[in-house]
N, C-alpha and C positions, 0 to 999 in steps of 0.2 A: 258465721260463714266458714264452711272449709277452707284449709290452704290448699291451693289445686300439688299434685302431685308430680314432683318435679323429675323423679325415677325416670331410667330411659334405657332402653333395651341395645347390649351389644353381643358380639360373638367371640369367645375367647378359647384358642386355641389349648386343649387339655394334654398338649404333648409338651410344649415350650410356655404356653402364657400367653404366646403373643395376642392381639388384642384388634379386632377389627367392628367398622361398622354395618360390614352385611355378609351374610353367610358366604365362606369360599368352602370349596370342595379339595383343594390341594393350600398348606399353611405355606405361605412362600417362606416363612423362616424358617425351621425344619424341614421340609418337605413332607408331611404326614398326611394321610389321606384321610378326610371326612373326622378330623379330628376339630374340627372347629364346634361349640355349643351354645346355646344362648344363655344370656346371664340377664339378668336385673340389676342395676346398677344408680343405687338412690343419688341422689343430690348431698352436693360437700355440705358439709356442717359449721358453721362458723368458726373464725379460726378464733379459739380461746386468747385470755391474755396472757404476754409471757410471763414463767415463772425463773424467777430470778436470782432463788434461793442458792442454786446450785452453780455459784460464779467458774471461771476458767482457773486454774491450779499450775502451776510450775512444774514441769517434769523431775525438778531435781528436789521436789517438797516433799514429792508423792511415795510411801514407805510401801514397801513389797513386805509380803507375809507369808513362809513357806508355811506356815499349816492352812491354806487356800485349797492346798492339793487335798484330795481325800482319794488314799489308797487302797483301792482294790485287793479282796481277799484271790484273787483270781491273777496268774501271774502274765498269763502272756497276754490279756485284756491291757493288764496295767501297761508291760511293753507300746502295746499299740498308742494309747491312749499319752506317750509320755510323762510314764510315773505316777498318773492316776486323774479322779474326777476333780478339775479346778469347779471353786464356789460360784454358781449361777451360773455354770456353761450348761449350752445346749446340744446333745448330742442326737445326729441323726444315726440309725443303722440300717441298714436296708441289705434286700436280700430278696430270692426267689421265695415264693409259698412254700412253705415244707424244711427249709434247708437250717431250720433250728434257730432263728429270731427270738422268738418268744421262750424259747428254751432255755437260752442263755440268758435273757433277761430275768428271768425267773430265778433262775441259777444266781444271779450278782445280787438278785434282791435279796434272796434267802442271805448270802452267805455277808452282805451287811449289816441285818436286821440278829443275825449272830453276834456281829462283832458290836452290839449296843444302839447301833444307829434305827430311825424310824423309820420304816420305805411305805412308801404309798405307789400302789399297781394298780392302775388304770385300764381297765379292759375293753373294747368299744365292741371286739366280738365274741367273747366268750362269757357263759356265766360263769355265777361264782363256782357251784357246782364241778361247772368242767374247769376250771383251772384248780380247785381245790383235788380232782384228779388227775391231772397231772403231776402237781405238787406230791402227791403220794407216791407218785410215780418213782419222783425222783428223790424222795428222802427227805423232805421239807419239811420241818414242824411248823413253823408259821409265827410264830411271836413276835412283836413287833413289826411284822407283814401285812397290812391294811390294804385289802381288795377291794375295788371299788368298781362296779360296772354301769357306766353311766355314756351316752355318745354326745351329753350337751355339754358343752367347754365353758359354759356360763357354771353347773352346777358344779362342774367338777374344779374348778378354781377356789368358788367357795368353800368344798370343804378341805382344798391343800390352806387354807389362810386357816381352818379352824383346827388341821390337826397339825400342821408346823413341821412337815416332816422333814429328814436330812436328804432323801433320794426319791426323785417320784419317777416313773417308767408312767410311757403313753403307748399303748398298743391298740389300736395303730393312729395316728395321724391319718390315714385316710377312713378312720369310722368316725370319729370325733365331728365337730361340725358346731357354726353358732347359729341359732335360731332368727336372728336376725337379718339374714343371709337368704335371698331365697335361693342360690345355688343348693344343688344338690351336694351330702355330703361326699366328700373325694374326688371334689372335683378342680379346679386351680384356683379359682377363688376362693372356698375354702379353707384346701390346704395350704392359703398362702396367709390368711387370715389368721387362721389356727396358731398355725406355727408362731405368726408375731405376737398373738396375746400371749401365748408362753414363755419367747422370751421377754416381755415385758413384766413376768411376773418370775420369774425367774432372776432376773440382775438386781433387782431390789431383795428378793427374799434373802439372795446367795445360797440358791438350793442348786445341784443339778438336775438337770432333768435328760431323762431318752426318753428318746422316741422314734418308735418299728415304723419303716415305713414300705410300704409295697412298690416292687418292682413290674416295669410293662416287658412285653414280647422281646423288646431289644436291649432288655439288661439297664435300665436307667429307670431310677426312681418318679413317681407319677408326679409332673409340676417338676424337674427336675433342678435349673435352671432359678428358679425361684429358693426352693426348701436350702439348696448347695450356698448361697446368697446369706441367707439368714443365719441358718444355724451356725457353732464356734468347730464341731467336728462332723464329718461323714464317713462310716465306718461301711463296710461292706463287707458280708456274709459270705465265702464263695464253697463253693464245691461240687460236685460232680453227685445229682440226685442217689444212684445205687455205691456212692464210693462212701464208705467212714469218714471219711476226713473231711474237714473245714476249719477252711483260710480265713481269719478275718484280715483285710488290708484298711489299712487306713487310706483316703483321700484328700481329704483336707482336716489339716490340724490349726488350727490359730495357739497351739499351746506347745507345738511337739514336734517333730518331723510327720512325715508321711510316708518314709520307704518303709517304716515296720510293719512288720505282721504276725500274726499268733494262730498256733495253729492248736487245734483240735480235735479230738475222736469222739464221732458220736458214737453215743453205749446206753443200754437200757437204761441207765442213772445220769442220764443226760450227756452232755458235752466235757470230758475231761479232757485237760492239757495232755499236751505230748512235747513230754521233758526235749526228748533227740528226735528231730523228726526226718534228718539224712536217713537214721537207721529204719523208721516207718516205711518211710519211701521206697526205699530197695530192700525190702523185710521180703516182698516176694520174686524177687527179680531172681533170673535162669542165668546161670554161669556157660558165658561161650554163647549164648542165644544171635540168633543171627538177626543185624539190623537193631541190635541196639545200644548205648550208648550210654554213660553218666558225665553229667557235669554240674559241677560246683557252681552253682548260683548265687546270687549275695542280695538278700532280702532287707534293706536299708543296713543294721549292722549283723545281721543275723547270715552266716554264710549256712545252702542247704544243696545237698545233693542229690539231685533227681534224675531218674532215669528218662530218656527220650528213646521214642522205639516207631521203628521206619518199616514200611512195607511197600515192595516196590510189585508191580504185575503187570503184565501187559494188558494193554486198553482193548476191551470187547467192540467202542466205538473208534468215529477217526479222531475225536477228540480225545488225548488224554486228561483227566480228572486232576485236582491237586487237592488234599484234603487236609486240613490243620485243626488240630485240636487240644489246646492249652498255649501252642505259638502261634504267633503272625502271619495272615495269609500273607503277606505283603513278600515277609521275609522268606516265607518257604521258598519263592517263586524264584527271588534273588538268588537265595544256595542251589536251585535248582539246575539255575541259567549258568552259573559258576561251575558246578560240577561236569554239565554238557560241554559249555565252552573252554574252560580252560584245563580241566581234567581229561576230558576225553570221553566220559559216560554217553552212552547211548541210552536217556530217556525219555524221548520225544514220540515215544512209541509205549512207555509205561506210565500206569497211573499211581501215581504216590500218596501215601498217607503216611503224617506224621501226628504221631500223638504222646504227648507228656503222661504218663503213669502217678494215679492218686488223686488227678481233679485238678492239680495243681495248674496256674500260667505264668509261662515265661515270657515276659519283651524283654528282657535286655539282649543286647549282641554279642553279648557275651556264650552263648548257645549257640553262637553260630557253626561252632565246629565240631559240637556235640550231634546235632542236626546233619551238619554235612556227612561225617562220620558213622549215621545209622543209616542215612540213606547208601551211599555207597555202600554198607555190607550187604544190605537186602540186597541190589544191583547186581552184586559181584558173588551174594551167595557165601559170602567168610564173615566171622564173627569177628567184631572186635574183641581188644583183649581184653580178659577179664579185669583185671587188675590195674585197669588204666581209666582215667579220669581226662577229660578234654576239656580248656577253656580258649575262647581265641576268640576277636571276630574276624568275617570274611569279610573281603576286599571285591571291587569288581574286577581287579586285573586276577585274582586269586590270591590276592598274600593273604599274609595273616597278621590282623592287627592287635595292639596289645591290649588289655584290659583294665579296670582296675582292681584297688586291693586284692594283688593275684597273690598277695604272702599268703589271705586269711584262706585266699580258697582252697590250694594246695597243703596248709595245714590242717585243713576238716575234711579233705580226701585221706590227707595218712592217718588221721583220730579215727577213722571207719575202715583201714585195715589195706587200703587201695597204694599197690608198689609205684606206680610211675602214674605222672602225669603230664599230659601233652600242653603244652604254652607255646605262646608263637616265640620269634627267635628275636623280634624287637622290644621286650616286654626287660625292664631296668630288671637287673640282677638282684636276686633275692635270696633270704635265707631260708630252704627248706628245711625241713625236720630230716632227723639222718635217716629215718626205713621208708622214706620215698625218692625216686629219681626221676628227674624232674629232664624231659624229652622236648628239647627245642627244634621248632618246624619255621621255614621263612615262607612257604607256598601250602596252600589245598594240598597240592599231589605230591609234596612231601610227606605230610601232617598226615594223607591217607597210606601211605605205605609205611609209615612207622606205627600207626593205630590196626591196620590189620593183620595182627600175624597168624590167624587161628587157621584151619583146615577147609577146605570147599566142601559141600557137603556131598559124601558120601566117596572121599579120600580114605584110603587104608588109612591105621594108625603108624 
């Protein structure tokens, strides 16, 4: 006689997870619309007996091993990453379609399988074919580089146990899938599945593994929430689709910080570092241009200097516009309010756009006076100075507040050649380098009349 069938049907939202027993049409925990799907969902399985083998240890017993780490031939990966791949971590990376995931991954495997190690690449959407052209692309030979194109997570486990390798790469987590699952693959059950068989076969092996995973419409990984949970790191791909360059930042690190980042040019031979990437950044920037701006940023301990460029115009509706692109809408609105209110600016009748130059984003507040600074020259029609560097943040009364490690920043404005730089007037006294001068401001509409001293446009010389 059959066992009757104890499976039972629920709704599981593919934006968060969340989990209901009858279709809605808005996920009250996200808010996503028509993001709810149906799953099958078999009956628990009896809970096994415990095993015992593996009793509780003393924290002061347990020996640390620095050859755990395995160091990346790739430098500013390794940066990100905190010195390199720990044994049996799991690393997520994610990224828009196109923006060079697979590239680099490609890229880390070749340049391991160089340096002796076994890499196993996992493809769920490509054949061999086509990555074996890529790989050409970029200059690969392929030795000790084992492709494998398979989407069932059951086969392709099998043969990491049969060929025992040091690195395995999963492209993607969301083509992958176990058979046993009647969810569709890419979908949160799945991807949520997937991902714990690997790390469970991963923390026993002490292999690393990545794994590419696809981003939705709002910049967040598919299953978000859940994949951020499981795995040890979440790396993120960024950049500006028509721009060269790409950010990776880190998110979560269980081995490292998370303010590093490493930056990259993509080039026909794939993604190569960029040694100095202040001088990338402003490599095409106009001397004297009006409405724009550099300021020293500080990227966990990586100080970079990027230009911000402002365009101020009168508004064709009654509504003026505010546009932000690489900053904070949030914060544009604040420097905005700040510049009207306590400066004097009459923008209530213009529409602003501000935009970071290279793909790059900035949150920190640190920008806030770089920011304020491009927009008043658009405003006013005068350039700021060339030769001047701005850090500060802004205050609601106007001041200007102080920042941190303002040493490192001021000294990677005068390493790229930049005479004076603007700091607010509260900021602990510091040691500048001697071919910079260093311009203390206590207010906005100080800080703006010592940053703008160029010509209006279309003043005699």
């Amino acid at each position: 006689m059959a066992k009757p069938d104890k499976s039972r049907t629920i709704f599981v939202c593919q934006n968060c997870g969340k989990e209901s027993l009858k279709w809605l049409g808005r996920c009250p925990n996200c808010q996503a619309w028509n993001s709810f799907e149906e799953t099958v969902v078999s009956a628990a399985t009896p809970i096994p007996i415990a095993d015992l083998s593996n009793p509780p240890r003393e924290l002061s017993q347990i020996a640390t091993n620095s050859s755990d780490r395995l160091p990346l031939p790739l430098g500013e990966l390794n940066r990100v990453l905190g010195g390199g791949l720990v044994s049996g971590s799991l690393v997520l990376m994610g990224g828009e379609p196109g923006i060079g995931k697979s590239t680099l991954l490609l890229q880390v495997s070749a340049l391991v399988a160089q340096a002796g190690g076994k890499v196993a690449y996992v493809s769920g959407e490509e054949t061999l074919s086509q990555i074996r052209l890529r790989a050409e692309r970029l200059g690969v030979s392929g030795e000790r580089l084992y492709l494998l194109a398979e989407t069932d997570l059951n086969v392709i486990l099998s043969h990491l146990e049969q060929l025992a390798p040091s690195l395995v790469v999963i492209d993607s987590i969301q083509a992958v899938s176990l058979p046993e699952l009647e969810s569709a693959a890419g979908s949160v059950t799945q991807v949520k599945e997937c991902t714990l068989r690997l790390m469970h076969w991963a923390k026993p092996s002490a292999v690393p593994v990545f794994v590419a995973g696809h981003v939705t419409k709002d910049g967040a990984i598919a299953g978000p929430r859940v994949l951020e949970h499981i795995v040890d790191v979440v790396l993120y791909l960024e950049g500006e689709p028509f721009s060269a360059y790409r950010v990776l930042r880190g998110v979560k690190n269980r081995f490292g910080s998370t303010n590093e980042v490493g930056v990259f040019e993509m080039k026909q031979e794939g993604l190569i570092e960029v040694d100095n990437p202040s001088k990338a950044f402003l490599a095409q920037r106009l001397e004297e241009a009006i409405g724009s701006a550099v300021v020293p940023t500080l990227e966990g301990s990586r100080p970079l200097l990027v230009e911000i460029q402002a365009l101020t115009t009168p508004t064709a509706f009654g509504l003026p516009r505010r546009t932000a692109n690489g900053v904070d809408f949030n914060r544009l609105l604040l420097i905005t309010a700040v510049l009207t209110k306590r400066v004097g600016l009459k923008l209530g009748n213009q529409d602003i756009i501000v935009n970071v130059t290279g793909g790059l984003k900035v949150g920190e507040p640190a920008a806030d006076l770089g920011i304020a600074l491009a927009i008043a020259s658009s405003a006013r029609d005068i350039a700021v100075d060339p030769q001047l560097a701005a850090a500060g943040e802004v205050g609601l009364s106007g001041e200007l507040r102080a920042v941190s490690q303002l040493e490192r920043r001021v000294a990677e404005a005068a390493r790229l050649g930049f005479k004076r730089c603007l700091v607010p007037r509260t900021s602990a006294p510091i040691k500048a380098p001697k071919d910079i001068q260093l311009l203390a401001a206590a207010t906005l509409r100080e800080a703006i009349k010592l940053g703008l001293v160029g010509k209006r446009t279309g003043e005699a010389n």
